[in-house]
PAMARLO-616081 format. One record per residue: chain; y, z negated, x of N, C-alpha, C, CB in turn. Coordinates in nm, 3 decimals, always signed. Glycine has a CB too. Layout:
# PAMARLO-616081
rec chain = A	ny = Y	nz = Z	nx = X	cay = Y	caz = Z	cax = X	cy = Y	cz = Z	cx = X	cby = Y	cbz = Z	cbx = X
...
# end
This chain:
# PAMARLO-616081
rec chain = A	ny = -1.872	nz = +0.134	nx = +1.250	cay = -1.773	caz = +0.083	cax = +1.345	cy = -1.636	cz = +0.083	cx = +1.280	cby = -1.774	cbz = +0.167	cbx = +1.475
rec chain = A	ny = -1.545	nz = -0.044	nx = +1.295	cay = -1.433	caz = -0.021	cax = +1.276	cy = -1.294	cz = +0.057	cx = +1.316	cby = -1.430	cbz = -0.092	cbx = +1.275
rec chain = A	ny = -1.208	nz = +0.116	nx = +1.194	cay = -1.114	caz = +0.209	cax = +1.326	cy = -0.966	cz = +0.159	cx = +1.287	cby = -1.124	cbz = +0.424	cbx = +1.314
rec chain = A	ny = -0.930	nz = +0.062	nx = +1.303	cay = -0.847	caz = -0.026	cax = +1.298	cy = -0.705	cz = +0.016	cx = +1.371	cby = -0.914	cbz = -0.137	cbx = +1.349
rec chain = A	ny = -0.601	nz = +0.064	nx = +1.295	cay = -0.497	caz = +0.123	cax = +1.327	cy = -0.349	cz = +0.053	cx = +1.301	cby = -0.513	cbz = +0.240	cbx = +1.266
rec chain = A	ny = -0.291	nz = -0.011	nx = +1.384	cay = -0.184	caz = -0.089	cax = +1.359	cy = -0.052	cz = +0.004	cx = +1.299	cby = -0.154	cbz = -0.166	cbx = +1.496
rec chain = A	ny = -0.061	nz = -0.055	nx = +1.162	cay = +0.059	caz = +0.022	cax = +1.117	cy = +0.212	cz = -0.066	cx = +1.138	cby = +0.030	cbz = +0.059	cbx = +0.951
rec chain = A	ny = +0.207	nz = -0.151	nx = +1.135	cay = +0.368	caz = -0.234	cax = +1.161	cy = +0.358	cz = -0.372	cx = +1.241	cby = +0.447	cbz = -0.283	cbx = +0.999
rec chain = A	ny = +0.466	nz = -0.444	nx = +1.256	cay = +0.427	caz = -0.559	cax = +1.367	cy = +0.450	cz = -0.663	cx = +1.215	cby = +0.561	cbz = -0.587	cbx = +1.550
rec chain = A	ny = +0.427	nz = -0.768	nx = +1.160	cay = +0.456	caz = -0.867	cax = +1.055	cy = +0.560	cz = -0.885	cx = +1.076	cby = +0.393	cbz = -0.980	cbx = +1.040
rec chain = A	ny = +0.661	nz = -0.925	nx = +1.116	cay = +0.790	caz = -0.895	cax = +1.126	cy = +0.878	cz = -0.815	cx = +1.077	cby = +0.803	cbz = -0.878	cbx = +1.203
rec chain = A	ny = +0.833	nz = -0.690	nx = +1.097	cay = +0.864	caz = -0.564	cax = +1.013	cy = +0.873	cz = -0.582	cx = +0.909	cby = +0.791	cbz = -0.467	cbx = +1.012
rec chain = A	ny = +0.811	nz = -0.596	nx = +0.798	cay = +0.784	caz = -0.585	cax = +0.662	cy = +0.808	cz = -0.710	cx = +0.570	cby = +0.652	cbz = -0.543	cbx = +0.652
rec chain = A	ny = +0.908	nz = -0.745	nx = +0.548	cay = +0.906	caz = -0.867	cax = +0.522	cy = +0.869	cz = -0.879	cx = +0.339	cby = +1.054	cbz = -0.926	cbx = +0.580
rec chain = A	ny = +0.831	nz = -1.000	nx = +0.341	cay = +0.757	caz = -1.023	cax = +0.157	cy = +0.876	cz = -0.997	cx = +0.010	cby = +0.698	cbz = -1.242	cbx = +0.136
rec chain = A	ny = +0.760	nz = -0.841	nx = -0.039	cay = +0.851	caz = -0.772	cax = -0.118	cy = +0.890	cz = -0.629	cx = -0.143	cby = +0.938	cbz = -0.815	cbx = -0.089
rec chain = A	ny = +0.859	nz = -0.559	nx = +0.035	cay = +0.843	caz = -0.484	cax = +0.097	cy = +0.705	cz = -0.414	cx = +0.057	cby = +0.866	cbz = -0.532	cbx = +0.208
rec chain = A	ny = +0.749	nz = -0.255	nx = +0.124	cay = +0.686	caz = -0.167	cax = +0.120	cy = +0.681	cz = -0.059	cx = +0.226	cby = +0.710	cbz = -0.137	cbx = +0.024
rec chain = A	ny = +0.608	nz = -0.010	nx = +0.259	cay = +0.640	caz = +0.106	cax = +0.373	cy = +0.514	cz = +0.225	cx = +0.374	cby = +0.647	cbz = +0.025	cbx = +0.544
rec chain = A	ny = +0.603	nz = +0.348	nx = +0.474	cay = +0.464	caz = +0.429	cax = +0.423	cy = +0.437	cz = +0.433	cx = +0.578	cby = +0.474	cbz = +0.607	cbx = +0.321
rec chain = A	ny = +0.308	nz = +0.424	nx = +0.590	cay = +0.214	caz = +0.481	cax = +0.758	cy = +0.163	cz = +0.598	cx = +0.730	cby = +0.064	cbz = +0.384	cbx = +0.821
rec chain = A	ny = +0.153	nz = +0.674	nx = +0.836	cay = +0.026	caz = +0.751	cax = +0.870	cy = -0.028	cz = +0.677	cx = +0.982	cby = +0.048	cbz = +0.906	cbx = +0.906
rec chain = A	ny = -0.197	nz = +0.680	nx = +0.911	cay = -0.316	caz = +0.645	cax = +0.957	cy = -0.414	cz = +0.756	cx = +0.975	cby = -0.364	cbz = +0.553	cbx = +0.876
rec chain = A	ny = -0.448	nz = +0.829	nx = +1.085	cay = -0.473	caz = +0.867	cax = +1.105	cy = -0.494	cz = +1.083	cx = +1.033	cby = -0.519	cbz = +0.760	cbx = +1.129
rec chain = A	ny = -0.381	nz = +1.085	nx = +1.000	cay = -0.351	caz = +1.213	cax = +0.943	cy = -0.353	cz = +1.157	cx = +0.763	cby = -0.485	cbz = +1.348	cbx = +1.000
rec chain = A	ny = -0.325	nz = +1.066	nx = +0.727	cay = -0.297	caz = +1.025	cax = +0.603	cy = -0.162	cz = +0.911	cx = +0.539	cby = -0.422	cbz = +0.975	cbx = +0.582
rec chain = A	ny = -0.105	nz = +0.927	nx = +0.470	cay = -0.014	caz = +0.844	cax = +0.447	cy = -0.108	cz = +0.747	cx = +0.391	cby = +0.102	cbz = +0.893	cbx = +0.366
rec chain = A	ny = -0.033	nz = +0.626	nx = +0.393	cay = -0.105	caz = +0.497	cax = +0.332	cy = +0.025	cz = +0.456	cx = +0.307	cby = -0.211	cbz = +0.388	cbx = +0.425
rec chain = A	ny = +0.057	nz = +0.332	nx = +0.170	cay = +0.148	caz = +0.235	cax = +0.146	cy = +0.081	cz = +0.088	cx = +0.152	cby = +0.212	cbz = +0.266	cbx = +0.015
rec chain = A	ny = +0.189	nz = +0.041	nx = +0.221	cay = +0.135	caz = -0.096	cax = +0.302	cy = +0.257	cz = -0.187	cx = +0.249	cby = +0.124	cbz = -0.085	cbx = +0.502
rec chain = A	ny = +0.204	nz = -0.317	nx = +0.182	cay = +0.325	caz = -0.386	cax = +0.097	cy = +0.240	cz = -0.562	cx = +0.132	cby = +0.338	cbz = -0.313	cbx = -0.128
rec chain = A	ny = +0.394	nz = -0.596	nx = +0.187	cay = +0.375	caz = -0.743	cax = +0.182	cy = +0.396	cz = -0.838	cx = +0.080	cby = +0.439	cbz = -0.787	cbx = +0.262
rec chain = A	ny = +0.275	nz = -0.937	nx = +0.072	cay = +0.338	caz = -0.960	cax = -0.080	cy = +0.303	cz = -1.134	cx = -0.042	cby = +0.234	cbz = -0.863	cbx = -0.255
rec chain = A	ny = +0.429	nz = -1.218	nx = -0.052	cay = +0.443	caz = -1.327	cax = -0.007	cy = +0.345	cz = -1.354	cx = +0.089	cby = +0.450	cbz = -1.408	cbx = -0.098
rec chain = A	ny = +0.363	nz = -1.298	nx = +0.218	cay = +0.305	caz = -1.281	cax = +0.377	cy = +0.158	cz = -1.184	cx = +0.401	cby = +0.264	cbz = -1.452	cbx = +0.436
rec chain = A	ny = +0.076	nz = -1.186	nx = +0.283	cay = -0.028	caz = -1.130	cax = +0.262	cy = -0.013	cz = -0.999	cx = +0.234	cby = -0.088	cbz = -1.187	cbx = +0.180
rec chain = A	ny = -0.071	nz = -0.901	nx = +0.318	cay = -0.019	caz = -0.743	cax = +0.341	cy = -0.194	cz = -0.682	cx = +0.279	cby = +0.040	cbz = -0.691	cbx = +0.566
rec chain = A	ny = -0.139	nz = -0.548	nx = +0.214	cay = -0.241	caz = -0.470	cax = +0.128	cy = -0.148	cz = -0.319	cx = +0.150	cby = -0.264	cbz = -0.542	cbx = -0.066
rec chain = A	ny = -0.296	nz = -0.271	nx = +0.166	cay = -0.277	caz = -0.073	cax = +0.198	cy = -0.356	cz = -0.011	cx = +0.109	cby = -0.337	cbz = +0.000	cbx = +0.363
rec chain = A	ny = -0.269	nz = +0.051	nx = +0.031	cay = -0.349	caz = +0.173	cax = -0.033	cy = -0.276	cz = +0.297	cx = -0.022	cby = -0.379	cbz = +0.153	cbx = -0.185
rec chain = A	ny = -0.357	nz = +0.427	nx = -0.093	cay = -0.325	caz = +0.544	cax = -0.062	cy = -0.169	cz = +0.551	cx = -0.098	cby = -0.416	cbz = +0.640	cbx = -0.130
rec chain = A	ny = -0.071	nz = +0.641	nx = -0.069	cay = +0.050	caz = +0.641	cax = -0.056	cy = +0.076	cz = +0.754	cx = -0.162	cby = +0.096	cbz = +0.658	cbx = +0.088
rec chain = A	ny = -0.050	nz = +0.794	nx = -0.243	cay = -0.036	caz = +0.925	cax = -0.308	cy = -0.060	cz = +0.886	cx = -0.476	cby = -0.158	cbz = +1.042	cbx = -0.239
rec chain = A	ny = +0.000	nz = +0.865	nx = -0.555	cay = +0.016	caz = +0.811	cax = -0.711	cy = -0.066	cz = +0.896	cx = -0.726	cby = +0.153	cbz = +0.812	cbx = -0.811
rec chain = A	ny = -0.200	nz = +0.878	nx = -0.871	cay = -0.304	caz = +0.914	cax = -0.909	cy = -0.245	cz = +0.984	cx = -1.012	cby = -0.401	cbz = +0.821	cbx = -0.931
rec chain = A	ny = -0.073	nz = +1.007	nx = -1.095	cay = -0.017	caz = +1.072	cax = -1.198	cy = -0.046	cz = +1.225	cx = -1.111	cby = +0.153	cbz = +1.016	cbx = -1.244
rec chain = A	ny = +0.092	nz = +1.222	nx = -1.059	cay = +0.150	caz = +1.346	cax = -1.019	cy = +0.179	cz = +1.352	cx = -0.846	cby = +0.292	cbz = +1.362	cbx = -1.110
rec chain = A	ny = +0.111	nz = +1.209	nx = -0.806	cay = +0.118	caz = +1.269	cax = -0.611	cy = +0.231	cz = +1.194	cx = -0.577	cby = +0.158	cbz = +1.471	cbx = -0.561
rec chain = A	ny = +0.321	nz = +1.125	nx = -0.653	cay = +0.442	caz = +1.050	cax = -0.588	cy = +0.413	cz = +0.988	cx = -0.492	cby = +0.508	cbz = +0.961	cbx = -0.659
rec chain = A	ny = +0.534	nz = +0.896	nx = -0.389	cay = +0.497	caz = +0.809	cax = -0.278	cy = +0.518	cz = +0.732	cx = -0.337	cby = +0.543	cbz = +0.802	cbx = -0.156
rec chain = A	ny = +0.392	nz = +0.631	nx = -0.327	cay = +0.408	caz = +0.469	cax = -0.386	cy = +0.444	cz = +0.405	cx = -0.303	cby = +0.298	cbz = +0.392	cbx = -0.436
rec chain = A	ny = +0.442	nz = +0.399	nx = -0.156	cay = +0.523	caz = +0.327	cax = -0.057	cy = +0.700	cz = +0.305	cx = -0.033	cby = +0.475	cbz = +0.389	cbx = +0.049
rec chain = A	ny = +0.726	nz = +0.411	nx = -0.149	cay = +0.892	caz = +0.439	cax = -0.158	cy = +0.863	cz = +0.359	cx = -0.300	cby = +0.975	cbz = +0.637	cbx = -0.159
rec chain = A	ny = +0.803	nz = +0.305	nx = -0.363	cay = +0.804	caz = +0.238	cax = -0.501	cy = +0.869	cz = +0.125	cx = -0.471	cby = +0.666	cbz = +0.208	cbx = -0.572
rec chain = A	ny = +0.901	nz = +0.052	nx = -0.580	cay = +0.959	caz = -0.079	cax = -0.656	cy = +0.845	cz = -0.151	cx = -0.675	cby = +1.037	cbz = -0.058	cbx = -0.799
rec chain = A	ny = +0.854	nz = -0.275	nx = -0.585	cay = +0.723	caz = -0.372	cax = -0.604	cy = +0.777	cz = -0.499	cx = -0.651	cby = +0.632	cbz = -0.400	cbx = -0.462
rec chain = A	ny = +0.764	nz = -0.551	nx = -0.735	cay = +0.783	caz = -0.661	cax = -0.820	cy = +0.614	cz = -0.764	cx = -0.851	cby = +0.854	cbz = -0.581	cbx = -0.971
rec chain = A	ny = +0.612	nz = -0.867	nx = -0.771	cay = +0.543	caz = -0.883	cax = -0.788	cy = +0.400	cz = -0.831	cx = -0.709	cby = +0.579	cbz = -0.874	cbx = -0.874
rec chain = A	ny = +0.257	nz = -0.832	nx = -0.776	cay = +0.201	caz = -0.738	cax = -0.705	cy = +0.175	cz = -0.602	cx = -0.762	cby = +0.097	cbz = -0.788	cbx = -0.665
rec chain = A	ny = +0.263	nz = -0.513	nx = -0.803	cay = +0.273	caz = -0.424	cax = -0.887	cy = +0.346	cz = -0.335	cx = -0.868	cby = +0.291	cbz = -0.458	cbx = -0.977
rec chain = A	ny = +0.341	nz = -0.227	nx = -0.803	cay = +0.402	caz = -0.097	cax = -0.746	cy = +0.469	cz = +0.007	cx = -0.809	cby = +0.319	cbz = -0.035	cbx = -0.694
rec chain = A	ny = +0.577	nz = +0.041	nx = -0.875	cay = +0.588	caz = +0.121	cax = -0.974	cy = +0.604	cz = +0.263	cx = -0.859	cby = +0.722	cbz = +0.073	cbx = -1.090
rec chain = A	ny = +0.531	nz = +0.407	nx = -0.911	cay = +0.603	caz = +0.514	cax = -0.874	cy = +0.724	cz = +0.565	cx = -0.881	cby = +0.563	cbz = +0.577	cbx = -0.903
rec chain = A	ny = +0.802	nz = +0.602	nx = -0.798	cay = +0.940	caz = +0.620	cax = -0.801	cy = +0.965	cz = +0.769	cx = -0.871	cby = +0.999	cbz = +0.604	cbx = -0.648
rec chain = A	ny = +0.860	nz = +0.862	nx = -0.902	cay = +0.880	caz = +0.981	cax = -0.984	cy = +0.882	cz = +0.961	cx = -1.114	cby = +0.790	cbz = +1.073	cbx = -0.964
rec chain = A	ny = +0.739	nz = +0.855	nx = -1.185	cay = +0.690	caz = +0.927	cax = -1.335	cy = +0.685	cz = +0.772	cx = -1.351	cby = +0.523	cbz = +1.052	cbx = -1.365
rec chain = A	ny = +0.687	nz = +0.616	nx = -1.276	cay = +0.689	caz = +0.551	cax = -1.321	cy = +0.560	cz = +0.421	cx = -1.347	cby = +0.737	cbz = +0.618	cbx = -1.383
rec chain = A	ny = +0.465	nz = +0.548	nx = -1.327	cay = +0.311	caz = +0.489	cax = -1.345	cy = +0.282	cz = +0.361	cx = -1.205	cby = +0.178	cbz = +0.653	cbx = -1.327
rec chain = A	ny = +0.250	nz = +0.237	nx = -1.306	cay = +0.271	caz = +0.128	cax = -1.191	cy = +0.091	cz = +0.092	cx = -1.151	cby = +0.379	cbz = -0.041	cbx = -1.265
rec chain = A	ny = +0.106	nz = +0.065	nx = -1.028	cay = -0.050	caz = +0.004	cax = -0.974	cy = -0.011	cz = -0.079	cx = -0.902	cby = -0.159	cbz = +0.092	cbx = -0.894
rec chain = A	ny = -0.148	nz = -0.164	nx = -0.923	cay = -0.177	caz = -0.317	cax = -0.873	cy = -0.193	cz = -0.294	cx = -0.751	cby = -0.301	cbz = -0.401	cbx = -0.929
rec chain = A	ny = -0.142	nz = -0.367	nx = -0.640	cay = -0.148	caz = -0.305	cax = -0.475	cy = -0.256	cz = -0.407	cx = -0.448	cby = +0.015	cbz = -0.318	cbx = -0.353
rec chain = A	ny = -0.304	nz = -0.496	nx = -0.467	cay = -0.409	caz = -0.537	cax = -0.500	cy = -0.569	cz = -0.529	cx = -0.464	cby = -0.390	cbz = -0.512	cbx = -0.582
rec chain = A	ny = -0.558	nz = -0.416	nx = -0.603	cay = -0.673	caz = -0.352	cax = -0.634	cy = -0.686	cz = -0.210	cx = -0.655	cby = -0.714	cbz = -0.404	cbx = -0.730
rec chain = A	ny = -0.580	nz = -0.187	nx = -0.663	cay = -0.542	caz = -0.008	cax = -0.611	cy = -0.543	cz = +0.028	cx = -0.822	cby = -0.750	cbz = +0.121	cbx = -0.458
rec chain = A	ny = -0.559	nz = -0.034	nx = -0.914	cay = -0.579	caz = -0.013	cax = -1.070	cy = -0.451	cz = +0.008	cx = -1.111	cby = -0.646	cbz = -0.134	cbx = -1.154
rec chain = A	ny = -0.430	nz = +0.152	nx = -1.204	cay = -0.298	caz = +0.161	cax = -1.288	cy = -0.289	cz = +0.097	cx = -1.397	cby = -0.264	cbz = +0.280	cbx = -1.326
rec chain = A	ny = -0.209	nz = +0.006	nx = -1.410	cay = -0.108	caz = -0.065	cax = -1.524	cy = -0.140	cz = +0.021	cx = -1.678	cby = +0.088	cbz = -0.039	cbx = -1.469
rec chain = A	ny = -0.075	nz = +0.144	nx = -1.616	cay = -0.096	caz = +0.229	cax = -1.744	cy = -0.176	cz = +0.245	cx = -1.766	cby = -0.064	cbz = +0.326	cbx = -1.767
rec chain = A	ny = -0.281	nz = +0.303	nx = -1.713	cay = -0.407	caz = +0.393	cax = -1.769	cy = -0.482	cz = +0.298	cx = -1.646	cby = -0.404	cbz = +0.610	cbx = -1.759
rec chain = A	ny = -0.589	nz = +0.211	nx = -1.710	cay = -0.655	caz = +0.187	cax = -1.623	cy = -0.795	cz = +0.228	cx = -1.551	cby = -0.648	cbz = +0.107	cbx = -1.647
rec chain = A	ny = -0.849	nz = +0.382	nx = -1.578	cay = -0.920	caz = +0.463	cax = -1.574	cy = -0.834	cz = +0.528	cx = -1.431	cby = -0.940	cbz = +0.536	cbx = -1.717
rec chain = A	ny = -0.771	nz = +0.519	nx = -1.429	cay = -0.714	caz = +0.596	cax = -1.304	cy = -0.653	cz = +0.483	cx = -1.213	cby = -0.593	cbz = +0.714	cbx = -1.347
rec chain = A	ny = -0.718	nz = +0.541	nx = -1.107	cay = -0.686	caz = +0.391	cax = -0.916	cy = -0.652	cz = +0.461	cx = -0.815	cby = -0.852	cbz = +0.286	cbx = -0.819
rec chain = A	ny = -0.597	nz = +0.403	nx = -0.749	cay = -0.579	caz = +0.435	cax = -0.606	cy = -0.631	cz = +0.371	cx = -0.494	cby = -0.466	cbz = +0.433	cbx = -0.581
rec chain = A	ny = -0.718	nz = +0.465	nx = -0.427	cay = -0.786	caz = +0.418	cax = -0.321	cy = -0.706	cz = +0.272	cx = -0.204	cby = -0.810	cbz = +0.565	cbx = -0.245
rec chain = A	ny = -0.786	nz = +0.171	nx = -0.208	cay = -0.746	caz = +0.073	cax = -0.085	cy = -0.805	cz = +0.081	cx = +0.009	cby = -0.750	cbz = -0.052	cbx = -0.099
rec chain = A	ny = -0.733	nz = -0.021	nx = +0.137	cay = -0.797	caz = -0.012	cax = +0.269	cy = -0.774	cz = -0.150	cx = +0.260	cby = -0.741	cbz = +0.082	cbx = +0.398
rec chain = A	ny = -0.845	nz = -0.209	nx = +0.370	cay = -0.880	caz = -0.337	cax = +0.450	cy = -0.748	cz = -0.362	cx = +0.524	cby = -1.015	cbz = -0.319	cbx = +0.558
rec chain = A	ny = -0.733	nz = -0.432	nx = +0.557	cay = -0.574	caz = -0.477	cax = +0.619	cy = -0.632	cz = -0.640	cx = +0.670	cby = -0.406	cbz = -0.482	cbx = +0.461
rec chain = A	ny = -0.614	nz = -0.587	nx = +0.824	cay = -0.611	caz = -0.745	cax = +0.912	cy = -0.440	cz = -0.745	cx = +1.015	cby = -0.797	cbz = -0.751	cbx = +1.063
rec chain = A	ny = -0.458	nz = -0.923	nx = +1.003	cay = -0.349	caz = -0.947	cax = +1.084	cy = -0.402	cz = -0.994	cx = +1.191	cby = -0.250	cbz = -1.028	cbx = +1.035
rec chain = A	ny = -0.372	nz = -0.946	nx = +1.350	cay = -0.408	caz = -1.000	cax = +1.440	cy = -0.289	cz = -0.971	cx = +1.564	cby = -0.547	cbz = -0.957	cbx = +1.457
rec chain = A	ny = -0.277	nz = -1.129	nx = +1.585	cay = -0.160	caz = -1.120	cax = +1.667	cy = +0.022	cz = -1.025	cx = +1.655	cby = -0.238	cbz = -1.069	cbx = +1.775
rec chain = A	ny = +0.020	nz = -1.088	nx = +1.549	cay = +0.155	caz = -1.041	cax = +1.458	cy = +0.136	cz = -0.906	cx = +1.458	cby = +0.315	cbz = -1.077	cbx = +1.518
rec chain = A	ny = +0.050	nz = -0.822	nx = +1.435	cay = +0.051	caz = -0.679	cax = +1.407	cy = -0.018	cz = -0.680	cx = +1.272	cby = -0.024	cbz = -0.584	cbx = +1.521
rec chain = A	ny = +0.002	nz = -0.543	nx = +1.213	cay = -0.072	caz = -0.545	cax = +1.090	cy = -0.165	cz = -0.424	cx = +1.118	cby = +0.022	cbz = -0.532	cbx = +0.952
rec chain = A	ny = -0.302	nz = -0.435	nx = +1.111	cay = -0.356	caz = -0.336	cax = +1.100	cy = -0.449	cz = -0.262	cx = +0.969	cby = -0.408	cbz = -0.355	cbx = +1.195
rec chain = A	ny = -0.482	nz = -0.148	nx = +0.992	cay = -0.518	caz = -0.097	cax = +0.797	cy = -0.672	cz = -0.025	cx = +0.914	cby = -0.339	cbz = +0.093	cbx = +0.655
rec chain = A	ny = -0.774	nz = -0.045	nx = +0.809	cay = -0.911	caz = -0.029	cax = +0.838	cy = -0.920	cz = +0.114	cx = +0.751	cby = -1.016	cbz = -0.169	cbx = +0.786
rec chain = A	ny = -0.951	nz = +0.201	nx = +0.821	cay = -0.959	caz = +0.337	cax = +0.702	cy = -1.144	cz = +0.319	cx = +0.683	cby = -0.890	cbz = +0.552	cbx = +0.792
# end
């Protein structure tokens, strides 16, 4: 069953953007990227930074501690691509954004 948790309204977040939710006792980073919105874990696979406070250029997230950038994407580090960050499902329904844990 799905558990479908509206983290922002589309409006909110405009393309470029980044933000952090909690979903259900977890941070997630949720980034619009020319209207098309993607959630992954909010926790950098280096050292634990918030990637939702990152610099997104593109579809490419840099951590705002150590630097280490991931594809918001596909949740894959730039640097080391042996190391990912978990994604979620992300639907838009009726100008809300919701993240599928």
């Amino acid at each position: 069953m799905s558990d479908k948790t509206t983290v922002a309204k589309t409006d909110d977040l405009q393309p470029g953007q980044g933000m952090v939710a909690d979903v259900a006792g977890r941070e997630i980073a949720v980034f619009n990227i020319d209207g098309t919105f993607y959630a992954l874990d909010n926790t950098c696979a280096h050292r634990g930074g918030p990637l939702g406070e990152g610099d997104l250029e593109g579809d490419v997230v840099t951590c705002p501690w150590h630097g280490w950038q991931f594809n918001v994407t596909t949740g894959v580090c730039v640097n080391n691509p042996s190391a990912c960050v978990k994604t979620f499902p992300v639907a838009v329904e009726a100008g809300e954004v919701k993240v599928d844990l």
